[in-house]
Every structure is written in C-alpha cells, then in structure tokens.
DODRENTI-713091 format. One line per 3 residues: their letters; for each residue x, y, z of C-alpha. Coordinates in Angstrom, 3 decimals. Example, Ala and Ser with C-alpha at 12.3 -4.5 7.8 and 13.67 -1.06 7.14 Angstrom:
<nodes>
AS> 12.300/-4.500/7.800 | 13.670/-1.060/7.140
</nodes>
This chain:
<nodes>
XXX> 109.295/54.721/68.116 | 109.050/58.542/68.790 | 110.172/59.193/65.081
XXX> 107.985/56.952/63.880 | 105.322/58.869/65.728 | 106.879/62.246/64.662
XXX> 106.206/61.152/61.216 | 102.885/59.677/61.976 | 101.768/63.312/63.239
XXX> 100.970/65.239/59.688 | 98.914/68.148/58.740 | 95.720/66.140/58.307
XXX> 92.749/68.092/56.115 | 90.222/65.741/55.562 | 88.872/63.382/58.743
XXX> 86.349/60.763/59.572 | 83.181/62.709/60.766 | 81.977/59.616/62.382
XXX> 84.561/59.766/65.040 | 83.353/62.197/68.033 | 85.279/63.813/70.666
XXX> 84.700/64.228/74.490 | 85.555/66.742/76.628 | 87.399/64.108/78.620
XXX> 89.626/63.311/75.835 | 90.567/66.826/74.336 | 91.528/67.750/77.816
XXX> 93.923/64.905/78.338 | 95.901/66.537/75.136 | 95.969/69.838/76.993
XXX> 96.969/67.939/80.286 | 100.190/66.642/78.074 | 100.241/70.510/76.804
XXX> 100.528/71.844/80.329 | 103.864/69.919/80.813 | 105.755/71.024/78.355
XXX> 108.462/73.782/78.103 | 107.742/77.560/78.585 | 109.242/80.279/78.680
XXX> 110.060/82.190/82.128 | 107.585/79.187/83.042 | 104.865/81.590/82.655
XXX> 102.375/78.713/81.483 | 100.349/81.864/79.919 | 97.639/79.479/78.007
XXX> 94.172/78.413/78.771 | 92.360/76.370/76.156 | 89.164/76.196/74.333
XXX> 87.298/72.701/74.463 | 84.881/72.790/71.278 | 83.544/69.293/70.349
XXX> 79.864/69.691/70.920 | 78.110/70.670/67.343 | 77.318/74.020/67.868
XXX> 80.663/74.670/68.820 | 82.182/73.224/65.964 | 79.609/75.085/63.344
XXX> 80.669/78.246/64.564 | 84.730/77.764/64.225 | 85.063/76.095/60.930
XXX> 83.327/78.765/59.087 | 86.263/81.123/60.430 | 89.395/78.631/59.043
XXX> 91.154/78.884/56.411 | 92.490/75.741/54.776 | 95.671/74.807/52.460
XXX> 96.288/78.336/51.229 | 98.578/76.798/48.968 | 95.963/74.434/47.376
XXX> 93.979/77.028/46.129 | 91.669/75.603/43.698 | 91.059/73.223/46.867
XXX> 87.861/73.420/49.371 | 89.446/71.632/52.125 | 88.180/70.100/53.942
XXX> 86.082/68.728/51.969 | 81.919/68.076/53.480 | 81.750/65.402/55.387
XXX> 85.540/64.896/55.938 | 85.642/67.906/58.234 | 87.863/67.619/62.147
XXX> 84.903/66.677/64.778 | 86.945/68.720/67.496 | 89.031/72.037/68.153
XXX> 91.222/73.514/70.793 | 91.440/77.000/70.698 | 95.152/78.091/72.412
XXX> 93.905/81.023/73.780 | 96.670/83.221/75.786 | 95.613/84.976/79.183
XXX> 96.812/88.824/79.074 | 96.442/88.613/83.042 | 98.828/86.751/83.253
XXX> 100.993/88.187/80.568 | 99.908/90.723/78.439 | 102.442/90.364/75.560
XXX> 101.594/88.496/72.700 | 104.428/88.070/70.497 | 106.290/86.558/73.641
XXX> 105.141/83.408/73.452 | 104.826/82.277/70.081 | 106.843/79.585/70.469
XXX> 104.978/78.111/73.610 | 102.144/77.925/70.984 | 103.798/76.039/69.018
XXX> 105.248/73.766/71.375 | 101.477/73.190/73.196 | 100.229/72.364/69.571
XXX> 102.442/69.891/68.766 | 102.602/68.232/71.824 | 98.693/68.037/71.475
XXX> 98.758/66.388/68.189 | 101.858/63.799/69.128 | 99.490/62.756/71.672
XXX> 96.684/62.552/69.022 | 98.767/60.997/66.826 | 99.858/58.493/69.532
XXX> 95.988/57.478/69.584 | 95.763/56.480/65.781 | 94.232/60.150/65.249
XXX> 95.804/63.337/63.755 | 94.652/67.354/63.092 | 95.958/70.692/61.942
XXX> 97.630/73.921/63.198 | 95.343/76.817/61.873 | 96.760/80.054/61.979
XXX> 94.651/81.388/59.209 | 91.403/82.669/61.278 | 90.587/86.254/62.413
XXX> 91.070/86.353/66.788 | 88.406/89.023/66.464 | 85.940/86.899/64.692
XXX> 86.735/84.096/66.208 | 86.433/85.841/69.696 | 83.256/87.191/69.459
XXX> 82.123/83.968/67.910 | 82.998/82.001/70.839 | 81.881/84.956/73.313
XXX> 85.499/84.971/74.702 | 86.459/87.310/77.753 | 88.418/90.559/76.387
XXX> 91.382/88.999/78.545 | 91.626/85.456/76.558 | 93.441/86.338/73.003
XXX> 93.148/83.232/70.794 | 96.891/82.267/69.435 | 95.936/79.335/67.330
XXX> 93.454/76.980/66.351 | 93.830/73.202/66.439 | 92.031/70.784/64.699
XXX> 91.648/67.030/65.606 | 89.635/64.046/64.115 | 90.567/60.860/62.660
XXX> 92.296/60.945/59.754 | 90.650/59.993/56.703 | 92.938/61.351/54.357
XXX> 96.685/59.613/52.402 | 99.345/61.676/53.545 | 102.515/60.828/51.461
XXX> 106.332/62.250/52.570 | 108.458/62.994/49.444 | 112.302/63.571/49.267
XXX> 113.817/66.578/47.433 | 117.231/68.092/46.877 | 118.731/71.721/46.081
XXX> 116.575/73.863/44.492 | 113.451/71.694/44.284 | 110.359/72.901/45.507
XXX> 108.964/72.608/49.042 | 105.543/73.475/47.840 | 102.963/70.726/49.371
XXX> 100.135/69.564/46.449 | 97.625/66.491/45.622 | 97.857/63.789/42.412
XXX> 95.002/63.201/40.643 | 93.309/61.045/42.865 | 93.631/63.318/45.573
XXX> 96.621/61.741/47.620 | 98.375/64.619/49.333 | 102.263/64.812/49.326
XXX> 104.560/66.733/51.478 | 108.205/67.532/49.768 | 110.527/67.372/52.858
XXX> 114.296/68.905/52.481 | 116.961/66.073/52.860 | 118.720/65.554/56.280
XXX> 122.051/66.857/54.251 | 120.803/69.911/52.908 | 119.731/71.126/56.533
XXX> 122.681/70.463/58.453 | 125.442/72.946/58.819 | 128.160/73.196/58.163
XXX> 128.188/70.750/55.511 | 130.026/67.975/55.203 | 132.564/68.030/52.143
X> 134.940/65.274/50.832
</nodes>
C-alpha cells in the first residue's frame, strides 16, 4: 500500500481549480510534517498557509514551472494548484541555511504523501526568488522561505516509463499532452551489481 502511494505521489502541473483548500486542511499536512525526522531535532520550520485568492495571485506569478519543458506554460490557466505552503525556515532558531536542506525535503514529501493519500497531489518548487517571494508575502526578516509547495487536485495523466543504461532521464509530454516520467531501473541503481 505505501508504494502504491509512493507512486501515486507525482510532480503534478496542471490541477482542478474547482477544488479549494482550507486552512484546516493544509495544516493537517504540516501537522504530519512536524513529525517527521530532523536533524539535531531542531524542527527549524514554520509554514506558510496560502489558499485564500489573494494569496495565491501573489505566489504563482513568482514560480517557475517544468524548466525542462520549455516551450511549455505550465500550468496551464485554469489548471493552476488552488493552495501553497511556503517551508519557510526560522533563523532564530537556527540561522544556517544550508543545514537543513534535507529536512525540507523530508517536510515536503511527507506533505504531499499525505496529499496524495487524499486522492490529491502538488509540486516541489524550488524555482522562485526568497527575496521576491518574501516581500510579496510581507514575511518577517527572520522567516527565510526554503521551498514552495503546491497542492490541488490533480487534473493532469502522469505516466511512469522504464529505461536502461544510457537512456535519457529527461521528463517530456506526447502529443496529446500526457506527461511521462523516465524512471532508472531498480538494477541499474543498486550497488554493487549483481553479475552472473
């Protein structure tokens, strides 16, 4: 069941604007957030709820989408996420911000699992600007912004591919807009190999 949920959880782009958010909801993905590993247990994160309208108008301007699709506009109008967390570390309580780079990645995922676990899905966005996206949101000088994630229901195809040695890893979209993900083979990752 969890891998069918780890596989369930992709990098969505294009969502059904039809389904809100409340603040209820996007806080009960941080609540599963605030129990997962960190490191020195500093817990360094607080998190930015933005699901009200305004909110969202003034943090999808600053994303960047599928650099590698870039003939793209993703997301597309009208199939953009209806909600955002901002992971947003507290230099109070630790000032160093290449520390905990992996906490933000750990927060994010377990965020969307639980999304995914409710039929929904969303995006890690790394590509913003924390200074624009600070003074956008009027953020205190002591809340740094880490990483952006995106949720909404997914209204998108989302196809996993299998490729071997030397094949590219590149991500792309058919002609009718079905997006497919080339993932590396179990026996290309492990190591040492196995040889008969």
């Amino acid at each position: 069941m969890f891998r069918d949920l780890v596989i369930k959880s992709r990098s969505y782009r294009g969502f059904d604007e039809r389904r809100k958010f409340t603040r209820e909801e996007l806080a009960e993905f941080v609540d599963c957030a605030r129990f997962a590993p960190s490191s020195v247990n500093r817990q360094p994160f607080k998190y930015y709820l933005a699901y009200e309208p305004d909110q969202l108008a003034k943090i999808q301007p600053l994303t960047g989408w599928a650099r590698a699709l870039p003939d793209k506009n993703l997301p597309y109008p009208g199939k953009r996420p209806t909600a955002f967390i901002v992971i947003c570390q507290n230099t109070e309580w630790d000032a160093d911000l290449t520390r905990y780079q992996r906490d933000v990645g750990i927060a994010a995922q377990t965020m969307l699992l639980a999304a995914a676990e409710k039929g929904l899905g969303g995006i890690m966005i790394g590509n913003f600007s924390p200074e624009k996206l600070s003074a956008a949101l009027e953020l205190p000088e002591t809340l740094a912004p880490m990483l952006i994630v995106a949720f909404g229901k997914p209204d998108e195809e989302i196809v996993l591919t299998e490729v071997g040695p030397g094949e590219s890893v590149k991500y792309y979209r058919d002609e009718n807009d079905v997006h497919y993900v080339p993932k590396r083979r179990l026996e290309d990752i492990l190591y040492p190999e196995i040889t008969y």
